[in-house]
C-alpha positions as CSV (number, residue, x, y, z in Angstrom):
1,X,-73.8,88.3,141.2
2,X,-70.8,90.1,142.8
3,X,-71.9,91.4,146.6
4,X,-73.9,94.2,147.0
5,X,-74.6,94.1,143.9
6,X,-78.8,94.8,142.7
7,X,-81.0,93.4,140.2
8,X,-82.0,95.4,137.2
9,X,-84.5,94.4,134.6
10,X,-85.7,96.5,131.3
11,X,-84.0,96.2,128.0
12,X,-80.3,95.4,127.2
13,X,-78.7,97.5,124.6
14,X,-75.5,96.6,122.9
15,X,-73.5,99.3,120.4
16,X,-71.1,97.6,118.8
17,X,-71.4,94.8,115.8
18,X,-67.5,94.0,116.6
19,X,-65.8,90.8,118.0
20,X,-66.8,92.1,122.0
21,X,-71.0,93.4,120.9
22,X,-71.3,90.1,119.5
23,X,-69.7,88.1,121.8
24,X,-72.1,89.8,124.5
25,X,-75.1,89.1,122.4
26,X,-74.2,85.3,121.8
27,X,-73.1,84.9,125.5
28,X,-76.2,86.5,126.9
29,X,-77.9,84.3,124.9
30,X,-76.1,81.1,126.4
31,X,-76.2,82.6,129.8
32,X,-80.3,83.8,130.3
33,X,-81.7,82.2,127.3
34,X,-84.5,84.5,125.7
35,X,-85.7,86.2,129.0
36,X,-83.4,89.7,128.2
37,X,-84.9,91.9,125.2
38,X,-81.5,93.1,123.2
39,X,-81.2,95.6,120.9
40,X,-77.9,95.7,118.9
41,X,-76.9,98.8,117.4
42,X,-74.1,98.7,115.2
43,X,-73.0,101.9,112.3
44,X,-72.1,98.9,109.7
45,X,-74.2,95.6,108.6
46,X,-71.0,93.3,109.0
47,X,-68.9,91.8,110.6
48,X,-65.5,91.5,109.4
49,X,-63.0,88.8,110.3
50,X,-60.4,91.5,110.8
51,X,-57.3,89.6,112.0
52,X,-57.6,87.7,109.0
53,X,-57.0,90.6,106.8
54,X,-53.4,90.4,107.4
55,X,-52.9,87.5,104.9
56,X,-55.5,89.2,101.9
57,X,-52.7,90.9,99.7
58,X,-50.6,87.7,100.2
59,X,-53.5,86.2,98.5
60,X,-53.3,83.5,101.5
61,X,-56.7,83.8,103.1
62,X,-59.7,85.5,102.7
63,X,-61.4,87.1,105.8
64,X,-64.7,86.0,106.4
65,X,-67.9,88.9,106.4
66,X,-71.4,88.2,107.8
67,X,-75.0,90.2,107.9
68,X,-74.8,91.8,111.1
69,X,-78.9,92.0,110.7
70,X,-79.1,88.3,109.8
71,X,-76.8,87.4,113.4
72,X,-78.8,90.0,115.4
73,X,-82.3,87.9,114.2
74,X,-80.8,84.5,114.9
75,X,-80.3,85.4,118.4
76,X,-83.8,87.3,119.3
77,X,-82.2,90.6,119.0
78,X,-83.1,94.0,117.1
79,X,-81.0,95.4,114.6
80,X,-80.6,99.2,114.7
81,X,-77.9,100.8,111.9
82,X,-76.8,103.6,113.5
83,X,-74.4,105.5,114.7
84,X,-74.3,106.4,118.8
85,X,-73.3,109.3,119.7
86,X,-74.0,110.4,123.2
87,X,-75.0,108.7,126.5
88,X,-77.6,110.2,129.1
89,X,-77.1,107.9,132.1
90,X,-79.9,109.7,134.1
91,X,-82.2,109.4,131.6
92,X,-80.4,105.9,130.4
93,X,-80.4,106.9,126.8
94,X,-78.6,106.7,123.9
95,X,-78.5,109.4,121.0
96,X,-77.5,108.3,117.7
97,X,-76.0,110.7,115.0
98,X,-79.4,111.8,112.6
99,X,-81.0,108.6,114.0
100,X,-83.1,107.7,116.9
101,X,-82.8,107.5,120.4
102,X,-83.0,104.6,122.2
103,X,-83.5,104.2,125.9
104,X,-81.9,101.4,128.0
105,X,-82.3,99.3,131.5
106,X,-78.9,98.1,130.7
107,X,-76.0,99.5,128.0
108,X,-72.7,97.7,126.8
109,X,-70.6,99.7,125.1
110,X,-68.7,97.5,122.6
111,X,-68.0,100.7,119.8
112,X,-64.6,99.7,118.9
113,X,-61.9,102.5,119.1
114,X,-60.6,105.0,116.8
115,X,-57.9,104.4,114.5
116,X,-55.6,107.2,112.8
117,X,-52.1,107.0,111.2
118,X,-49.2,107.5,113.4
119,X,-47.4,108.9,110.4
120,X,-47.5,110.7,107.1
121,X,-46.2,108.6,103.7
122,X,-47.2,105.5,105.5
123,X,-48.6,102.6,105.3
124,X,-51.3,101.8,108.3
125,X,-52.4,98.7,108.0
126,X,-55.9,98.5,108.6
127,X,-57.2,102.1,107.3
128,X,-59.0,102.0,104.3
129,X,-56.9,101.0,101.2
130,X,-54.2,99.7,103.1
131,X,-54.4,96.4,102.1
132,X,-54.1,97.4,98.2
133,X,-51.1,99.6,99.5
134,X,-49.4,96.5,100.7
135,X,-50.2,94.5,97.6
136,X,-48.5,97.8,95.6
137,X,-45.3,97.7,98.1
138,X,-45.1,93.7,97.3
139,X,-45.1,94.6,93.0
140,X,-42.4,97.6,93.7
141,X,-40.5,94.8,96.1
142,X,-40.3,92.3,93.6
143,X,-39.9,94.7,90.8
144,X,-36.6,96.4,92.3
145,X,-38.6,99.6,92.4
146,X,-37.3,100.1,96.2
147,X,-34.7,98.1,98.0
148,X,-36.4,97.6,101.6
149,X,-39.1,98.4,103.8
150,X,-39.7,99.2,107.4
151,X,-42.2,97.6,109.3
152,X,-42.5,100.3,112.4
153,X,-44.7,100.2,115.8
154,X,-45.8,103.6,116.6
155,X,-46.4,102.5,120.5
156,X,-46.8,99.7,122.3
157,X,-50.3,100.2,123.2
158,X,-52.4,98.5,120.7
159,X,-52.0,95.0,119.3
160,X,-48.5,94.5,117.5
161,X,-48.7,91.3,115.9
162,X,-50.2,92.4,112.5
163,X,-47.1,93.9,112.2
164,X,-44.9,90.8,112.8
165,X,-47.1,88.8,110.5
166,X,-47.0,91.3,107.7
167,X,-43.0,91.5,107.4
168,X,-42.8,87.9,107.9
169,X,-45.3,87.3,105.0
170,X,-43.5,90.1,103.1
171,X,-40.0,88.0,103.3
172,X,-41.8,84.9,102.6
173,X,-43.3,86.3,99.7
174,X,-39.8,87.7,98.4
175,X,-38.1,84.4,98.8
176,X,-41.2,82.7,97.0
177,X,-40.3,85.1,94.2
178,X,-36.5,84.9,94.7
179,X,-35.6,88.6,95.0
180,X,-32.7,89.3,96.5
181,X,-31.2,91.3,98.6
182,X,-34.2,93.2,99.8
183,X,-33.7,95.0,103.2
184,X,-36.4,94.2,105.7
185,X,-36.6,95.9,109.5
186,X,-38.8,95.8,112.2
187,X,-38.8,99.1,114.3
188,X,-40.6,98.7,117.9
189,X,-40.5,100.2,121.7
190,X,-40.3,96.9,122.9
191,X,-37.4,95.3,124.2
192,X,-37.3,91.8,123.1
193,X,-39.8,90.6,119.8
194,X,-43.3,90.3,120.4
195,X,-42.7,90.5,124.3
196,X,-46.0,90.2,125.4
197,X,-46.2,86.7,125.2
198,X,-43.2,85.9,127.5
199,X,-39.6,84.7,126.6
200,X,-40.2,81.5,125.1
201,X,-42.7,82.4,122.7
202,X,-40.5,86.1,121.6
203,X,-37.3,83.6,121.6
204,X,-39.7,82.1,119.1
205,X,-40.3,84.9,117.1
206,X,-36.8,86.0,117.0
207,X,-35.7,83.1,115.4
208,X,-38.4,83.5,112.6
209,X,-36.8,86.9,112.4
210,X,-33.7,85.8,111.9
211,X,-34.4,83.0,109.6
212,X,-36.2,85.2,107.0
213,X,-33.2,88.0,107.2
214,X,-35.7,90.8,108.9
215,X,-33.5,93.2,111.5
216,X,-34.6,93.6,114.4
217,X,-34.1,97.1,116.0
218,X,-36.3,97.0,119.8
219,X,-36.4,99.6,122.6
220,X,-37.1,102.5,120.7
221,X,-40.2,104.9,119.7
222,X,-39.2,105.9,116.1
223,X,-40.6,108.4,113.5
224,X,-41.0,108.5,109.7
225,X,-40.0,111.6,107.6
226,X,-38.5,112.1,104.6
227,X,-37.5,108.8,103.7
228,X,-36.0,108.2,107.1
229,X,-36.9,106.3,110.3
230,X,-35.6,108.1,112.8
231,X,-34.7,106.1,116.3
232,X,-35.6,108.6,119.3
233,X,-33.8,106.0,121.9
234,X,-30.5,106.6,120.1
235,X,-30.9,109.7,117.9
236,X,-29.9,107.6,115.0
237,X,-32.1,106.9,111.5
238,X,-32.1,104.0,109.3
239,X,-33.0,105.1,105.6
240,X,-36.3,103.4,104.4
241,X,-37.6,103.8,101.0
242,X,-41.4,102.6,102.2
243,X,-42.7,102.1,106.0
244,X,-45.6,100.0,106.7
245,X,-47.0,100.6,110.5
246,X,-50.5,99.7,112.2
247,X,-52.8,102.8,113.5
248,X,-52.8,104.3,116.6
249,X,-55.7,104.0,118.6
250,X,-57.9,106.6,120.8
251,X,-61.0,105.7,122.3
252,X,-64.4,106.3,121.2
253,X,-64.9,109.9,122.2
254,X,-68.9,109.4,123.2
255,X,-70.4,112.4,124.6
256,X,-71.6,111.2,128.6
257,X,-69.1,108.5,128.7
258,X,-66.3,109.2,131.2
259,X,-62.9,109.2,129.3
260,X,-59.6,108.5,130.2
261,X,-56.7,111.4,129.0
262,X,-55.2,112.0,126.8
263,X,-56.4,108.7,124.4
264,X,-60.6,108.8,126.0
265,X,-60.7,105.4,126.5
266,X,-63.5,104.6,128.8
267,X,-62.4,103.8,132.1
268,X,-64.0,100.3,133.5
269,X,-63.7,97.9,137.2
270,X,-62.8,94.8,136.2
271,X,-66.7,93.3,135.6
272,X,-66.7,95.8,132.6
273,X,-68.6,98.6,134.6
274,X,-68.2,101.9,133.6
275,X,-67.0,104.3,136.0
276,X,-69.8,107.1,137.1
277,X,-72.5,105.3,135.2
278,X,-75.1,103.2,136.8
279,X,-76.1,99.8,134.8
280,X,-73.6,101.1,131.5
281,X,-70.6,98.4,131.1
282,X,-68.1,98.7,128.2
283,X,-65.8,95.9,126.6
284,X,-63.5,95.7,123.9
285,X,-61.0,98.4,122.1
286,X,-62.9,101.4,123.6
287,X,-62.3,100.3,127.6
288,X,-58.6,101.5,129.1
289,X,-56.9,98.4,128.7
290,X,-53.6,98.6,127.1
291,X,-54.1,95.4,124.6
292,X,-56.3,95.6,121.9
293,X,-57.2,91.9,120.9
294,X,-59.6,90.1,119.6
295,X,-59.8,87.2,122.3
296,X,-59.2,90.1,124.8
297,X,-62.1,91.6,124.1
298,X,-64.2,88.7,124.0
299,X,-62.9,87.9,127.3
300,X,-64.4,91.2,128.6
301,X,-67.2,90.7,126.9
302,X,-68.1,87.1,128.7
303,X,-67.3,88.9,132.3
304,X,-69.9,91.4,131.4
305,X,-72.5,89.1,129.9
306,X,-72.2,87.5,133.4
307,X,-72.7,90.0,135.4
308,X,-75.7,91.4,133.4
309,X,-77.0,88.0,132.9
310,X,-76.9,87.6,137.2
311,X,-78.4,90.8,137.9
312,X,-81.2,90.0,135.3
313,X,-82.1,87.0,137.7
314,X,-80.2,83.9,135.3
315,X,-78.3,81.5,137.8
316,X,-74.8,81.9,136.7
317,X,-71.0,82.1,137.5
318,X,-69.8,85.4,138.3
319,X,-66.2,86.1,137.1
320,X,-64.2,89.2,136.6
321,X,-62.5,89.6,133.9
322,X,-58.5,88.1,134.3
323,X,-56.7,88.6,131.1
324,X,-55.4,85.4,129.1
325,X,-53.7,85.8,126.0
326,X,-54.0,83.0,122.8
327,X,-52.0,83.7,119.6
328,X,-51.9,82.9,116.0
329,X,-49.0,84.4,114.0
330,X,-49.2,84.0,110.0
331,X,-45.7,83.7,108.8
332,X,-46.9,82.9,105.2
333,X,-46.2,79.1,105.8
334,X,-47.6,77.1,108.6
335,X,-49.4,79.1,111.5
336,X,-48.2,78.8,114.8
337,X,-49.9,78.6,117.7
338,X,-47.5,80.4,120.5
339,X,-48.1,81.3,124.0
340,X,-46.5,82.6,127.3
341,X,-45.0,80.4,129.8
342,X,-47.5,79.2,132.6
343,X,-46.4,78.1,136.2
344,X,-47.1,74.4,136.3
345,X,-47.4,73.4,132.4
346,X,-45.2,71.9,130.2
347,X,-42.2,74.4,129.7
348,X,-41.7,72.8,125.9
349,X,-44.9,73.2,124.7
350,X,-44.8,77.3,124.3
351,X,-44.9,76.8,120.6
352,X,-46.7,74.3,118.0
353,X,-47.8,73.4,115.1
354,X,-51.0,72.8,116.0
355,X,-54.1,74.6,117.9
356,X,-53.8,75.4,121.0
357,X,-57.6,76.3,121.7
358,X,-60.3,75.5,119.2
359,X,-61.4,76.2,117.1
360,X,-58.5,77.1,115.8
361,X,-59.5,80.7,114.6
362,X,-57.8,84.3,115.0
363,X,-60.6,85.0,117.1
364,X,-60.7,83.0,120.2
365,X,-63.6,83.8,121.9
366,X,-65.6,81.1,123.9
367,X,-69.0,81.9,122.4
368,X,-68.2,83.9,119.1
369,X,-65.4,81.6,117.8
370,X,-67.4,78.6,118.0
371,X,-70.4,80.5,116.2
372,X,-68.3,81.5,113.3
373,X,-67.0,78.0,113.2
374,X,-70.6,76.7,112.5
375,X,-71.2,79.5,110.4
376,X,-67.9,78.3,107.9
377,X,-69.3,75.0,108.0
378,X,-72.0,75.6,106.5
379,X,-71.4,78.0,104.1
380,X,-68.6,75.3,102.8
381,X,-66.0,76.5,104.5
382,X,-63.2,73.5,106.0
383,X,-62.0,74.4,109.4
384,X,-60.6,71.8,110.0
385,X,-61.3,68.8,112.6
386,X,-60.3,68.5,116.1
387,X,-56.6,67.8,116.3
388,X,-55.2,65.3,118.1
389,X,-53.3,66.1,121.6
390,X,-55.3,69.5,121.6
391,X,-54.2,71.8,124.3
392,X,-56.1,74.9,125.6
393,X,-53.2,76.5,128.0
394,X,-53.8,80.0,129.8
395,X,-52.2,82.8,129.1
396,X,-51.9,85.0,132.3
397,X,-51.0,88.8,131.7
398,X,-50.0,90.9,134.9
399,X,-49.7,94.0,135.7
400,X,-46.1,93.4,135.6
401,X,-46.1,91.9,132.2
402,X,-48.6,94.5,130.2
403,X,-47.5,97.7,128.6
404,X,-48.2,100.7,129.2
């Protein structure tokens, strides 16, 4: 428990059935055992193996779903389906939307944020029907219906590598079917591919760019309107008969929560607690930090489930919550595994063809991956067995190397 820091006791309520709610709920579990009554409150009954959903129109993978009710019951906890609305801290209450309310000792706000589309006459991936829009750009592709497609970042707050993998899959699946020429561009404020994860592993990228003949046009913020990207860096436009792009994303917008402007994200220290609410803590897409990832998230999650875990009187490790970044990109062949550079660590092993954490999943959370894992297994599912020369390497991100 950090110093100065009290004890609490009474119920622990967690909204959100997403990668961080069920990290929390599996790593509270592991932490204090049974001792901690939970409640889980989640507006859908699955989970959804999101990052997987990149490869479904490629017809390359499958994303996994599982009963959020069934999870909630193997780990002690109540299911509520509902949708929360409001927060009184005073009263530590939640209000759900024509449902109950539910009172609290201790809340973790895991609700996800909110997605909309950046632009009209695109494709967002990750709306509804987007991924049957994709499948319907791929038939017009290989039918010569259109001659190209942009693949455009609206910001670089977010998570950008769906958008990578889908115009890499996109080319791959052209080649596959031998249609040529097709032009293929990907639009994005940053500076260098996939920058994030250093300059080995966008060095990396570029060349898989390169080698499947998809321009790269960095450093600006561009629009989409009448058949035309437009470039605001330069002023220029590159036509582009379709645009496929990934939402933007505002925070969750609960009534009680503080919020930051303009995109209400819910401002947190860096145990998870929520600013101006006593015993609330938030993790995931909803908290103001400028990545949106699934291993992020569960990393926030785990400092959180510590911290409530201590004050609840389980003998544990305190840590706050230090970003580290793990990567999978689907290029439609082999994954690779790529990561930044870290001080002290092999400088030629930024890139692999094997895992660099395990298992070796999309998501990699310490807890929920693992669970999943066991989950595939015994549903049939092969994921794999533990490679040899397995490596798990940190991923530090700085304030000097996130966006935003």
């Amino acid at each position: 428990m950090s110093e100065g820091e009290s004890s609490t006791s009474g119920p622990v309520v967690i909204v959100g059935g997403g990668v961080a709610g069920l990290e929390a709920l599996i790593a509270l579990r592991a932490l204090a055992g049974n001792r901690i009554p939970v409640t889980l409150v989640s507006q859908d009954d699955w989970f959804v193996d999101r990052p997987v959903t990149v490869a479904e129109p490629f017809g390359l993978r499958a994303a996994a779903r599982h009963p959020l009710p069934e999870i909630a019951a193997q780990f002690k906890a109540e299911f509520v389906h509902a949708t929360v609305a409001a927060v009184d801290g005073a009263e530590r209450r939640i209000s759900c939307a024509g449902g109950p309310e539910l009172g609290f000792g201790t809340l973790i706000l895991a609700p996800g944020a909110r997605p909309r589309p950046p632009f009209a006459d695109a494709t967002a991936f990750g709306l509804a029907g987007s991924g049957q829009a994709v499948k319907d750009l791929l038939s017009r592709l290989r039918g010569g219906e259109v001659s190209g497609a942009a693949f455009v970042a609206p910001s670089v707050v977010g998570w950008l590598l769906p958008l990578y993998e889908l115009a890499l899959m996109t080319a791959r699946d052209l080649a596959r079917h031998k249609v040529d020429p097709v032009k293929l561009q990907l639009v994005t404020p940053e500076e260098r591919p996939l920058a994030l994860f250093g300059d080995q592993g966008s060095d990396s990228v570029a060349r898989m760019l390169a080698a499947a003949r998809i321009e790269f046009i960095g450093g600006t913020y561009a629009t989409f309107d009448a058949g035309e990207v437009r470039l605001g860096a330069s002023g220029g436009s590159v036509p582009a008969d379709c645009v496929v792009t990934v939402p933007l994303m505002t925070g969750p917008g609960l009534a009680g929560v503080p919020a930051t402007q303009p995109d209400e994200f819910v401002p947190v220290d860096e145990f998870g607690r929520v600013e101006g609410l006593a015993d609330v803590y938030a993790a995931g897409d909803a908290v103001d930090f400028p990545v949106k990832q699934g291993g992020l998230a569960a990393q926030q999650a785990d400092a959180v489930a510590a911290h409530v875990a201590a004050r609840h009187g389980a003998r544990v490790d305190v840590a706050p919550f230090r970003p580290v970044l793990r990567g999978m990109l689907f290029t439609g062949a082999e994954p690779r595994f790529i990561r930044a550079e870290v001080p002290g660590t092999d400088p030629d092993v930024h890139e692999a063809m094997y895992p660099l954490w395990w298992p070796p999943t999309k998501i990699a959370g310490r807890y929920l991956a693992p669970y999943l894992a066991g989950r595939g297994e015994a549903e049939g599912e092969d994921v794999g067995a533990h490679p040899e020369g397995f490596i798990d390497v940190d991923i530090p991100l700085t304030a000097s190397t996130l966006p935003g």
